[in-house]
N, C-alpha and C positions, 0 to 999 in steps of 0.2 A: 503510590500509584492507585488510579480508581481501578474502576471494574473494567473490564474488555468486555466488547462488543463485536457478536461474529458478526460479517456479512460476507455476502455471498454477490454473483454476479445477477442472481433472478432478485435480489432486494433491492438493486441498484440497478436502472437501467442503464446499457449502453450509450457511449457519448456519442453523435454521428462528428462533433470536430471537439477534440480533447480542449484545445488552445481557447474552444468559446464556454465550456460548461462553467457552472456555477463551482467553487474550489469547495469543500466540505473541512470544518475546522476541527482539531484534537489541541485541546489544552496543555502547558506543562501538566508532566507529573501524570496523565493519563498514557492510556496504551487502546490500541487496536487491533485487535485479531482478523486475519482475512483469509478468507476460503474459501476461493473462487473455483465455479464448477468448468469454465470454461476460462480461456487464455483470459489476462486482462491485464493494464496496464496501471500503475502507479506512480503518479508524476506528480513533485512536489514544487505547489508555485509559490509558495513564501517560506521561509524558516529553512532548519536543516532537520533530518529525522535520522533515526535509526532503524534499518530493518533486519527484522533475524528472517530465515528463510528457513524451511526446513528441504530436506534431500527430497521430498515429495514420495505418493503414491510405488514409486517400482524403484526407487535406490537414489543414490548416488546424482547429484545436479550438479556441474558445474557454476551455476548459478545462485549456488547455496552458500547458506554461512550468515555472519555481520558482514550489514554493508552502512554504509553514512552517503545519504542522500544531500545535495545543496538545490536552493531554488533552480527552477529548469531541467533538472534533470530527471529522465524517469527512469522504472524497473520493469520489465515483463513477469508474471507471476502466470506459472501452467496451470493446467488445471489439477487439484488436488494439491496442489502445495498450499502450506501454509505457513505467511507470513504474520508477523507482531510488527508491528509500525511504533513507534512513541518519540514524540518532536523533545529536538536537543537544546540546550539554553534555556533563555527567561523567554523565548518569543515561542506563540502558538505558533502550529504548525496547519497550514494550510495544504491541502493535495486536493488531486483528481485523479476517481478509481471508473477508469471508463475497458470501455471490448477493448482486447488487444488486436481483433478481427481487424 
């Protein structure tokens, strides 16, 4: 696995339509840390990924844990939670990290 990279929602701006942004690529074999200060969305348009999720900032999330992402599908990420992303198989992993706003 290479290194992780935090980002955040001020390093990335908001998408205004998720379906037109440019997709952002993760290689096999890498990982990605995210630490969005405000809601945001994670939606993977090619490959499959894995996302761990942590309980977040004040406990316990329903929305926590392993999850396995397929193309089209996305995640809501609160703010203060933190997710690790890292694409599954021999194919990169394409996504779009836009506002959950």
């Amino acid at each position: 696995m290479t290194a992780s990279h935090v980002l955040n929602s001020q390093q990335w701006g908001a998408c205004a339509d998720a379906a037109g942004a440019d997709p952002y690529r993760l290689a096999t074999g890498a990982a990605r840390s995210l630490r969005p200060t405000t809601a945001m969305r994670l939606r993977v348009v090619c490959g499959q990924a894995s996302v761990t999720v942590d309980d977040g900032p004040h406990g316990w999330r329903e929305d926590s844990g392993d999850l396995l992402l397929q193309a089209g599908q996305s995640l809501r990420i609160a703010p203060g939670q933190h997710a690790v992303l890292e694409p599954l198989g021999q194919q990169a992993l394409q996504y779009q990290w836009c506002s959950a706003g």
